[in-house]
N, C-alpha and C positions, 0 to 999 in steps of 0.2 A: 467411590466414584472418582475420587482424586489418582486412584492409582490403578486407574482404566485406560491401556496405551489407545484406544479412540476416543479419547476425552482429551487428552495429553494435547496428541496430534491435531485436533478440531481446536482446542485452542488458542494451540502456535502460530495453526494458519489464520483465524482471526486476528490474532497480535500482525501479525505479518501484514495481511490486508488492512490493518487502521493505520501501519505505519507508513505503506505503499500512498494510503488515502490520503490524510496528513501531507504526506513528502509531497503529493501532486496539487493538495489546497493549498500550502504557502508558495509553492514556482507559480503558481499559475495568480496568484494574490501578490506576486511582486512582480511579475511580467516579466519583459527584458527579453533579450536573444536567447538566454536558457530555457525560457518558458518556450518560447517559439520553435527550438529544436528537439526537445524534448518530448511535449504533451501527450503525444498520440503516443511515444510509449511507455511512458507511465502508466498514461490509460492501460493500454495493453499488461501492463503487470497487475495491475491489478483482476484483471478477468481472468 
């Protein structure tokens, strides 16, 4: 299972998506001008 390049792949992109998720729960948990310019495309990276 470990050495199924669609298992690989499906994982990277979960690692990628919590990181995206994460990145957008502390801008948006400290606010500020960055959270304000930013939000909607975070959002957007993550979908």
């Amino acid at each position: 299972m470990l050495s199924d390049p669609i298992f690989l792949f499906v994982a990277a992109a979960c690692l990628v998506v919590l990181a995206i998720l994460l990145f957008g729960i502390a801008s948006f948990a400290k606010g500020g001008e960055f959270n304000k310019r930013n939000a909607n495309k975070i959002m957007r990276w993550r979908l």
